[in-house]
C-alpha positions as CSV (number, residue, x, y, z in Angstrom):
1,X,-15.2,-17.1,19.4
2,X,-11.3,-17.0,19.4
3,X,-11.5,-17.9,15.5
4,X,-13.9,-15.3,15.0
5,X,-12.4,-12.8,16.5
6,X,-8.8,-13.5,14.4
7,X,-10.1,-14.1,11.4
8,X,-12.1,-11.0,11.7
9,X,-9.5,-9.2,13.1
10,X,-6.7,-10.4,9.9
11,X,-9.2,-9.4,7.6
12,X,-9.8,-6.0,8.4
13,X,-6.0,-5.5,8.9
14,X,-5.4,-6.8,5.1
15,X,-8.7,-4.2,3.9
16,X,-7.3,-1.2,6.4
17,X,-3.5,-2.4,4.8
18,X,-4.9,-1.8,1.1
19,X,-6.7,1.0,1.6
20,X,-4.0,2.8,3.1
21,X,-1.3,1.3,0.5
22,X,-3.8,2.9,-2.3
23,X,-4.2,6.2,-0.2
24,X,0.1,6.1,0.0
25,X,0.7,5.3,-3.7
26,X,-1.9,8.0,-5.3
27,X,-0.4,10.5,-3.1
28,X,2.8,10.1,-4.9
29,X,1.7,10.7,-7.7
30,X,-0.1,13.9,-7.0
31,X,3.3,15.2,-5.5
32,X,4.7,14.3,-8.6
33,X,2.2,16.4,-10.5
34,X,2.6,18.7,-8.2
35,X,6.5,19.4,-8.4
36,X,6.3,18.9,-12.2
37,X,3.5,21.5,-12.8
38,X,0.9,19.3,-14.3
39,X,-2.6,19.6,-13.0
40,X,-4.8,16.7,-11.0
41,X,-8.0,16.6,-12.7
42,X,-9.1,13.2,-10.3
43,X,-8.0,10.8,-7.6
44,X,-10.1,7.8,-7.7
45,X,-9.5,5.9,-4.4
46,X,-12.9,3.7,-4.5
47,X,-12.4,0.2,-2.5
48,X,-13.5,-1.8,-5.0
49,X,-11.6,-0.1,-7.9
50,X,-7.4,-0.2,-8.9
51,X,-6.7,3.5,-7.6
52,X,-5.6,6.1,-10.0
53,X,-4.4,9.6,-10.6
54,X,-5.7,11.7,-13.8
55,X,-3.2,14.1,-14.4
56,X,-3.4,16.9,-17.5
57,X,-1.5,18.4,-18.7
58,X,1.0,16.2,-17.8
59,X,4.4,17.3,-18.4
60,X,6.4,15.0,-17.2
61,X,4.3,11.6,-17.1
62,X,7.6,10.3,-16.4
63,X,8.5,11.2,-13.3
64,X,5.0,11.2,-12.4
65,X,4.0,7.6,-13.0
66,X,7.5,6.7,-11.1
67,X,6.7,8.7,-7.9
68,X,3.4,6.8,-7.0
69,X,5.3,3.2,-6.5
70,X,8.3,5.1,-5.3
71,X,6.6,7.1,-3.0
72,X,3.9,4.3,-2.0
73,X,6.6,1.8,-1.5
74,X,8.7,4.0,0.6
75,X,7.4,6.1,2.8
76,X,5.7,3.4,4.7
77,X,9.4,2.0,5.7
78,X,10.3,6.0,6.0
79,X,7.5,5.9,9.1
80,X,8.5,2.7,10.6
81,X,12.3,3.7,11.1
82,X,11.3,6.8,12.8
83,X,8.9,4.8,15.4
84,X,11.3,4.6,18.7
85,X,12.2,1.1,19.4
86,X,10.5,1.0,22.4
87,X,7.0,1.9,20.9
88,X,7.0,-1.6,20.4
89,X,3.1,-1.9,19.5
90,X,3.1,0.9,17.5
91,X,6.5,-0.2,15.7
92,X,5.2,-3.5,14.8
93,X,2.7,-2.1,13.1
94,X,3.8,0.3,11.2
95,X,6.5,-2.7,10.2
96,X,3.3,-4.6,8.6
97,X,1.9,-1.6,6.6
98,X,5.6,-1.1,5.7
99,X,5.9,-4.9,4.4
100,X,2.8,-4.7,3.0
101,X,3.3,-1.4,0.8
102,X,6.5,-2.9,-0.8
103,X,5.2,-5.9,-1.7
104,X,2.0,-4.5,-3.0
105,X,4.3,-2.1,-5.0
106,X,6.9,-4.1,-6.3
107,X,4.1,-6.6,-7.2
108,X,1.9,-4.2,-8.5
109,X,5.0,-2.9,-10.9
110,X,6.6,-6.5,-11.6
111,X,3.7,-8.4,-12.3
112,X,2.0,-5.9,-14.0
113,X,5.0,-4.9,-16.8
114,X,3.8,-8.2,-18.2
115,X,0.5,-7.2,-19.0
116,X,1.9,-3.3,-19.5
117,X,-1.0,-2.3,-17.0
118,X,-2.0,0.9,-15.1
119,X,1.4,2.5,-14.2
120,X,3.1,-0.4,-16.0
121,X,2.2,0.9,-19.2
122,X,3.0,4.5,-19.1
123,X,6.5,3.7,-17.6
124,X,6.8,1.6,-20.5
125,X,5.4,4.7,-22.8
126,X,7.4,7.2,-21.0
127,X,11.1,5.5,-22.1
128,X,11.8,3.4,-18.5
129,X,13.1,-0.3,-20.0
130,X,11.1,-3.1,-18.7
131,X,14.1,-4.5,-16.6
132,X,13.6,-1.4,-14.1
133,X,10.3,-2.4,-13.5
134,X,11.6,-6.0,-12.5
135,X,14.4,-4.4,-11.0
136,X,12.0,-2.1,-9.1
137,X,9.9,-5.4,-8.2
138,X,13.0,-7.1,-6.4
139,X,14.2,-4.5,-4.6
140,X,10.6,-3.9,-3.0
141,X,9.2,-7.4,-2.6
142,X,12.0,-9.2,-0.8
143,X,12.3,-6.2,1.9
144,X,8.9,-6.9,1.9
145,X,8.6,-10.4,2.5
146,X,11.6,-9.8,5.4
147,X,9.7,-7.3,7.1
148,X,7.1,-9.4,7.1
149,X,9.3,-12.7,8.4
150,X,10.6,-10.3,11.0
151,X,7.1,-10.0,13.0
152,X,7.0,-13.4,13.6
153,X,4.6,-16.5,12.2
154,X,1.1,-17.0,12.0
155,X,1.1,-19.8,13.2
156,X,2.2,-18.3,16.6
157,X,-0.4,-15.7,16.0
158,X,-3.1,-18.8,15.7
159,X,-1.3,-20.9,19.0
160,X,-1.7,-17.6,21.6
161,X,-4.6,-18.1,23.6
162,X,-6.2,-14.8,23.2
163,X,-4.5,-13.0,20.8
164,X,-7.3,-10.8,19.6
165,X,-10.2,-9.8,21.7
166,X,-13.8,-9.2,20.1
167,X,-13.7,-5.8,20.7
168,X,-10.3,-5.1,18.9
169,X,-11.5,-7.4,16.4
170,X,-14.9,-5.3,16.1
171,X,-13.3,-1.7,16.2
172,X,-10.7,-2.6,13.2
173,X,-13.4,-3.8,11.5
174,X,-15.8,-0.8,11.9
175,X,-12.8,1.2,10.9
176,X,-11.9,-0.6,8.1
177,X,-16.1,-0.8,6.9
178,X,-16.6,3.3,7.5
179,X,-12.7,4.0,5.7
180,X,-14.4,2.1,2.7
181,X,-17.7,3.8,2.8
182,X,-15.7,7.2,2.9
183,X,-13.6,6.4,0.2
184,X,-16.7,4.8,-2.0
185,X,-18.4,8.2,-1.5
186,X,-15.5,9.9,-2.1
187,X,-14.9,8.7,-5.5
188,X,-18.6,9.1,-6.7
């Protein structure tokens, strides 16, 4: 049952950490509509869909392409520096999402300049040279990947006796199932 529950527990921490990364990253981008005077016409934040922003008129795709990974990638560390150190639970938490949202970012942004995808491409289109999107991919990843390093491995995660009870394991994954439905529902 000790499997169970950490197996179920990990993989409605990596559906509740996407959601959430998706939910950071698209609002960024409609603050960068906002403060640029261009309308949002649609958020799409379906679970089983890439998020995006439709904004139009668009006057400064720009800065508002830029502001989702920017905003997305930071704001997550933003939140875990302000947790007091002694929140330690709480803290260590936040220090996954934050780990989580720069590499997702900085993947999302690196990776993706190859194949001039999503945001990728209209960075590309908007005048940004490809090396800031590699440059934008280093700087978020490896603080990423540290963060990360910095909790501690799984492998003490898999050794602790009863690291996750059935009941935690069951409430994150009944949050993580009903944040999905919402979201599906949501996004039509």
């Amino acid at each position: 049952m000790r499997i169970v529950s950490l197996l179920l527990f990990c993989v409605s921490c990596l559906g509740l950490s996407w959601l959430g990364m998706m939910a950071v990253h698209e609002l960024g981008h409609v603050i960068g509509a906002m403060l640029t005077g261009g309308q949002v016409q649609q958020v799409v934040l379906h679970p089983f869909e890439i998020s995006r922003t439709d904004v139009s008129p668009n006057p400064a795709p720009g800065i508002v392409v830029w502001l989702g990974p920017l905003f997305g990638a930071f704001v997550p560390v933003a939140i875990w520096l302000a947790i007091p150190a002694n929140w330690s639970w709480h803290r260590s938490l936040a220090q996954w999402m934050a780990g989580f949202c720069l590499i997702a970012n900085g993947c999302y942004i690196g990776f993706g300049s190859f194949a001039r995808i999503g945001d990728c491409r209209q960075m590309l289109e908007s005048g940004s040279p490809i090396w800031t999107l590699w440059l934008f991919a280093c700087v978020t990843i490896v603080p990423g990947v540290w963060l990360w390093h910095r909790l501690g491995s799984l492998d003490q995660l898999w050794k602790t006796e009863h690291p996750i009870s059935l009941r935690a394991a069951a409430i994150t994954f009944a949050t993580f199932v009903a944040s999905a439905i919402v979201l599906a529902l949501l996004s039509g």
